[in-house]
C-alpha positions in Angstrom: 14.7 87.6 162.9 14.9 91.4 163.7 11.8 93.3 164.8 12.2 95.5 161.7 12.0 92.1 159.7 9.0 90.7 161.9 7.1 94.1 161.7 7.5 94.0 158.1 6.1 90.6 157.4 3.0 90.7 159.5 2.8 94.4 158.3 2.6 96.0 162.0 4.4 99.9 162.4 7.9 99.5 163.1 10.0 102.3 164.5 13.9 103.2 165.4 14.5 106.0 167.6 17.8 107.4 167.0 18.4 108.2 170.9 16.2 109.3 173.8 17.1 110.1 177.4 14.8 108.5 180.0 12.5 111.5 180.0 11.7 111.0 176.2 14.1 114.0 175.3 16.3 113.6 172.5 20.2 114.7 172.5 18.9 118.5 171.0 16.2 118.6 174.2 12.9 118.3 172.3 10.3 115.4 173.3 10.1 112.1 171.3 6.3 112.1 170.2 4.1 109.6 169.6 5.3 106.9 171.7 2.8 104.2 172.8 2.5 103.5 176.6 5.8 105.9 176.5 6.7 106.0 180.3 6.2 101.9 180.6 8.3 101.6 177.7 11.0 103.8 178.5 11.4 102.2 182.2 11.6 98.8 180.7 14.4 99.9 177.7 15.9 101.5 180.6 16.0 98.9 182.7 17.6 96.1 180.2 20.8 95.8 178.7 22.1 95.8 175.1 21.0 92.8 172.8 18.2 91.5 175.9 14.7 90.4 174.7 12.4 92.5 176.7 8.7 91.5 177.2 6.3 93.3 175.5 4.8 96.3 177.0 1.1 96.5 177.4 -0.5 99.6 175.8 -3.5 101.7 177.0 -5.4 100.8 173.9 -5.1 97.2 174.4 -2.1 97.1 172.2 1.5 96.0 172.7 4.8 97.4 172.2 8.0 95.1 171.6 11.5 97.2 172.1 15.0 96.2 171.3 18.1 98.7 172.7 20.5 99.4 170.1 22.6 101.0 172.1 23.7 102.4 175.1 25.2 106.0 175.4 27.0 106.9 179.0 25.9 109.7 180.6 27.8 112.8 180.8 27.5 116.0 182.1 26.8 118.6 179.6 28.9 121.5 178.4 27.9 124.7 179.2 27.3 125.3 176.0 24.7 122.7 175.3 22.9 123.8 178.5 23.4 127.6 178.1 20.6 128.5 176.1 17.9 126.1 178.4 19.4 127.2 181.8 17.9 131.2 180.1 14.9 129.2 179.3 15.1 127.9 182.6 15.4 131.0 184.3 12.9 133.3 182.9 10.2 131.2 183.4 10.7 130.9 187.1 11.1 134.5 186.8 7.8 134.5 185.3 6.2 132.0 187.4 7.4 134.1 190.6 6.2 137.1 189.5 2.5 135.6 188.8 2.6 134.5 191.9 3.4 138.0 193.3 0.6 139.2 191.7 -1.6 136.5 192.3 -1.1 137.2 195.7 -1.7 141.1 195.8 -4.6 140.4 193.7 -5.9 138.5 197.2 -4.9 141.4 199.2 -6.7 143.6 197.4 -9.4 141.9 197.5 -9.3 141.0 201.2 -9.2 145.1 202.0 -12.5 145.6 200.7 -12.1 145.6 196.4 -13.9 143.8 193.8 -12.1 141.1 191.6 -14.4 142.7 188.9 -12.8 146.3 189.9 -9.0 144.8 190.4 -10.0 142.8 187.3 -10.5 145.9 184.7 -7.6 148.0 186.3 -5.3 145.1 185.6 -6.9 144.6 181.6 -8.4 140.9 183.2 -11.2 138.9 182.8 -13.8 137.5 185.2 -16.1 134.8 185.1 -18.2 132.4 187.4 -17.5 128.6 186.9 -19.9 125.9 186.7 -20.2 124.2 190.0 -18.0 121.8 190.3 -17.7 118.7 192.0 -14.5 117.1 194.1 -13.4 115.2 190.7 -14.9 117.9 188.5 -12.5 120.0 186.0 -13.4 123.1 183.7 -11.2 124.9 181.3 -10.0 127.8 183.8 -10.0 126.1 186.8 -7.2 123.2 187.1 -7.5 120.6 189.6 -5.5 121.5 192.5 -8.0 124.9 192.2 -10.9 122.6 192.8 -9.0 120.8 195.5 -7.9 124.1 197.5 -11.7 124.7 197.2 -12.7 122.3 199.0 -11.0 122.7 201.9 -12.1 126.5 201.9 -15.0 128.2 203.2 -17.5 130.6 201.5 -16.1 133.7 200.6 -12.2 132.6 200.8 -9.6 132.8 198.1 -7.0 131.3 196.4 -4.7 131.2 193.6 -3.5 128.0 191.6 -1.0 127.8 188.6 -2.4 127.1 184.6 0.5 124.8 183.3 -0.4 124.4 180.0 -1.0 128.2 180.0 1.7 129.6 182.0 -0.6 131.3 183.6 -2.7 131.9 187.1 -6.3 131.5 188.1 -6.9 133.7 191.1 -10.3 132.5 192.3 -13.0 133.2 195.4 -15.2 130.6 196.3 -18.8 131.8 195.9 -21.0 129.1 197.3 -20.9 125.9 198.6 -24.1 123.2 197.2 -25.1 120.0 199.2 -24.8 117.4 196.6 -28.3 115.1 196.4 -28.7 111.9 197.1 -27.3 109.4 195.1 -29.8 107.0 192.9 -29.5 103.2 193.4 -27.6 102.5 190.3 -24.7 105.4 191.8 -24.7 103.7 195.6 -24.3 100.1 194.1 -21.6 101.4 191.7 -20.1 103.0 194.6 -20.2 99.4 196.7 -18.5 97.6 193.8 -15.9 100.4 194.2 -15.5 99.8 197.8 -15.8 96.1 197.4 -13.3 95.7 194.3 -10.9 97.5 196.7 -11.6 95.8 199.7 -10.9 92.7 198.0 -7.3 93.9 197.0 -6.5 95.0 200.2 -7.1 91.5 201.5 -5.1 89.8 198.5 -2.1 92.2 199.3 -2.5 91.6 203.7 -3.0 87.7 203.2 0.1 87.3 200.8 2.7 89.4 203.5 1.2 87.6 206.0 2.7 84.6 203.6 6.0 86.1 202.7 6.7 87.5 206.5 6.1 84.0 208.4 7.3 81.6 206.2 10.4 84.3 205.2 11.5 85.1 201.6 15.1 86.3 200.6 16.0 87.3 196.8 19.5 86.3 195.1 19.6 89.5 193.5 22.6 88.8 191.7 21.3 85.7 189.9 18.0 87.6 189.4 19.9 90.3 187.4 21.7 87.4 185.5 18.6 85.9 184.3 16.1 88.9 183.5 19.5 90.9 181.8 19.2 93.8 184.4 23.0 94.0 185.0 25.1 96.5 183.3 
């Protein structure tokens, strides 16, 4: 039976992607939405042949995902046409991105010379605001995660600058004040050693089985391997 036929009789959601590249782009350049466990899925339809039964992926959600390739398309390099209009794209957003970064970093100047970010703020038509502290895993709106990391390798009174992706924006940001953290409660320190533990143990699982594989010696027919999981092309 198909999976179209399969799907249908035990009524689960069936779907047939016309074509998609390996970065889940289809042949006009837009994403393929909606894809469950998309980058697992995509490595393993990539990764098999024409007509081979692949296992089923394991989803997030505790769900599975069974794919059958259709078809394989060669690559090609693209006409200049097809590209023409992304390679603009392309280029005016690094022109943007350079130019925030410009500013980003006479912004710091600025304020390095002796200027408020509240003055330099209202001659540039910005905002200001103060962010919640913020711990070492911690996240807020305006302030992306490789912010938070610069931060903590800064001192007091020190700036930096970090890109918004989503927003195609900057955050220019001064780190006000620095907070000891309290002491962790009991339940926090034993979740933390269970952490440390679980870890621990994988570490050994991984040491002890090289150890195995690099005394006793382990060699791969690679050729037969591809034969039998359908990997050659």
């Amino acid at each position: 039976s198909t999976l179209a036929e399969i799907s249908q009789k035990l009524n689960m959601s069936y779907r047939e992607i016309e074509s998609i590249d390996r970065q889940g782009k289809s042949p006009d350049g837009k994403d393929v939405e909606n894809i469950p466990g998309q980058g697992d899925v995509l490595s393993e339809a990539f990764g098999s042949a024409q007509g081979i039964e692949i296992d089923p992926v394991d989803t997030a959600d505790q769900g599975f995902v069974w794919v059958n390739v259709l078809g394989i398309t060669p690559s090609r390099q693209k006409s200049l046409e097809e590209v023409k209009s992304q390679v603009i794209e392309d280029w005016k957003a690094e022109e943007a991105r350079e130019a925030l970064s410009k500013l980003s970093q006479d912004i710091i100047d600025r304020v390095r010379k002796g200027e408020t970010l509240d003055k330099i703020a209202s001659d540039l038509s910005l905002g200001v605001r103060e962010s919640k502290p913020l711990k070492r895993n911690g996240s807020d709106a305006d302030v992306p995660p490789s912010a938070v990391q610069q931060a903590f390798a800064m001192r007091e009174g020190e700036l930096g600058s970090a890109p918004l992706p989503d927003k195609g924006a900057r955050v220019v940001f001064q780190l006000a004040r620095v907070e000891k953290p309290s002491a962790l409660s009991a339940e926090a320190t034993k979740a933390l050693g269970d952490s440390f533990g679980a870890q621990l143990e994988e570490d050994y699982v991984v040491q002890y089985v090289t150890g195995i594989r690099d005394g006793y010696g382990v060699t791969v027919n690679r050729v037969l391997f591809d034969e039998i999981t359908g990997r050659e092309r």
